[in-house]
N, C-alpha and C positions, 0 to 999 in steps of 0.2 A: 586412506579411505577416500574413495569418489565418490562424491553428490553431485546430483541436478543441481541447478541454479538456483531453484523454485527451494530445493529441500535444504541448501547450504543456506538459505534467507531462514524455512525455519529453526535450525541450525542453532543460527547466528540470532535469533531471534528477532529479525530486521524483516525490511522491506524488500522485493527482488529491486527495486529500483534503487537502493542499496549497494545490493549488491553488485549490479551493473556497474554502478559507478566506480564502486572499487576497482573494478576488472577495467575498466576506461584508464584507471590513474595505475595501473600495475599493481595494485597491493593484491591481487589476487593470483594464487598458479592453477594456471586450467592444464587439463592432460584430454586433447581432443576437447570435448564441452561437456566435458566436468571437471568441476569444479575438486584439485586436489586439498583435503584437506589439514594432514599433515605437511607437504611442501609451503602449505597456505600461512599455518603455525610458524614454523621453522625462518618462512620470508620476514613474518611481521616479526617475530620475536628478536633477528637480527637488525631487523629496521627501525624499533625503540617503539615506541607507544602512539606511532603516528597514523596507525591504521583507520579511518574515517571519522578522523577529527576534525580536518577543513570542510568547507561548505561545498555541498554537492554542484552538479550542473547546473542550469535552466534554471528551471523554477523552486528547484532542489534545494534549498538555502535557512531554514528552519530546523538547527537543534534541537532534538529538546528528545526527553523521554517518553515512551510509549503512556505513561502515565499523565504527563505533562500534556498530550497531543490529544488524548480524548479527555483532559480536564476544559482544555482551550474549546474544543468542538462545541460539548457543551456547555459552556461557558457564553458560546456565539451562538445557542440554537435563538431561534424567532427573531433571526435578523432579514433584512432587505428578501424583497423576492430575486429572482433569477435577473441578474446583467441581461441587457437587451441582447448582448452577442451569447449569449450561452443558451440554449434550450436544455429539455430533461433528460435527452440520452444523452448531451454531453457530460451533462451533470454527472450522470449516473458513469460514466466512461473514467471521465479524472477522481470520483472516489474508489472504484474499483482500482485502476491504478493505482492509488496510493497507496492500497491494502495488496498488492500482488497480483490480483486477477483480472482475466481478461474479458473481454465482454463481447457475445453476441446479439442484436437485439432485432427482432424481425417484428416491427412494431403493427404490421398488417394481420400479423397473429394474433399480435398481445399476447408475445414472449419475450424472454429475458433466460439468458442464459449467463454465468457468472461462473466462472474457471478459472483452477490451473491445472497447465496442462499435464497429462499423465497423473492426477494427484486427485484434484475433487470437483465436481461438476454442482453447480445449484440453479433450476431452475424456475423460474417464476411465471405464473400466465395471468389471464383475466387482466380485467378495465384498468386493477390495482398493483399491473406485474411490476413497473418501477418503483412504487413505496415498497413493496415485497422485497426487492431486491435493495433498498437505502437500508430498511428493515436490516436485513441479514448484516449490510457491512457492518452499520451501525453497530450491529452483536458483535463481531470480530473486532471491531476497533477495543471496544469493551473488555471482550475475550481474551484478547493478546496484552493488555494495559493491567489485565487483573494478575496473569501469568508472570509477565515480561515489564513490572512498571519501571523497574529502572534499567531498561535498554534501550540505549541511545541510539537515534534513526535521524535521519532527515526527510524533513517534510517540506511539501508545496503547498504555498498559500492559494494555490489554487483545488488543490485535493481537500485539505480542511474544512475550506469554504464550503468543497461540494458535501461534505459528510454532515454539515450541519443542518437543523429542521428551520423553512422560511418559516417566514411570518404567517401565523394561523396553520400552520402543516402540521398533520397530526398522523402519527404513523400506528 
């Protein structure tokens, strides 16, 4: 069977940043760009239990279960406001990546657009379209943690960060 990236992340119930990484370290067999997912089976299954156990790239370095990761979110809401170098489409940029989607934001509209591609489009408008759009991830982080709590992903301390509500932020 061949999946998207996007649909082998649901799949696997993970992250596509996940699963990128997998496909960086070889544990993944692509045919063209998709993702094979019996050849996928058959690779790890001869390669023993080692399939994204080590710690991701970058900022990718946070174990823990989809459970574990919107426990910690909120665990950290009503902390610090925004880092002087981060503004709120960043913000809003690295939680979206966390969760998979990608992010268009045309802020002279006061829009917000939040995708994956070929799969599901959400967009947000008005004064309020980035809490709309933390809003929603916030739901999916929940979403997928209620589904999926014990599937293990790696996360960025810097995605987490952005999923969480500042100080006085009320969504």
């Amino acid at each position: 069977m061949l999946l998207s990236k996007s649909a082998y992340a649901r799949h696997m119930g993970v992250s596509r940043q996940t699963v990128y990484g997998w496909i960086a370290r070889g544990e993944i067999v692509l045919s063209g760009d998709k993702v094979d997912v019996e050849a996928t089976q058959a690779k790890q299954n001869s390669a023993g239990a080692g399939a994204g156990a080590g710690a991701g790239a970058g900022d990718h370095h946070n174990a823990m279960t989809w459970a574990q990761a919107a426990a910690w979110v909120w665990g950290h809401d009503g902390g610090k406001e925004l880092p002087a170098d981060i503004n709120a489409g960043q913000r809003i940029e690295a939680a979206a990546a966390e969760l998979g989607f990608d992010v268009q934001h045309e802020p002279d509209e006061q829009l917000l657009i939040l995708f994956r591609l070929d799969e599901e489009t959400h967009s947000f408008y008005g004064k309020d379209h980035m809490a709309g759009g933390l809003r929603f991830l916030r739901s999916e982080l929940a979403y997928v943690a209620a589904m999926h709590p014990d599937t293990q992903d790696d996360w960025s301390d810097t995605g987490l960060k952005a999923l969480c509500l500042l100080a006085g932020e009320k969504l």
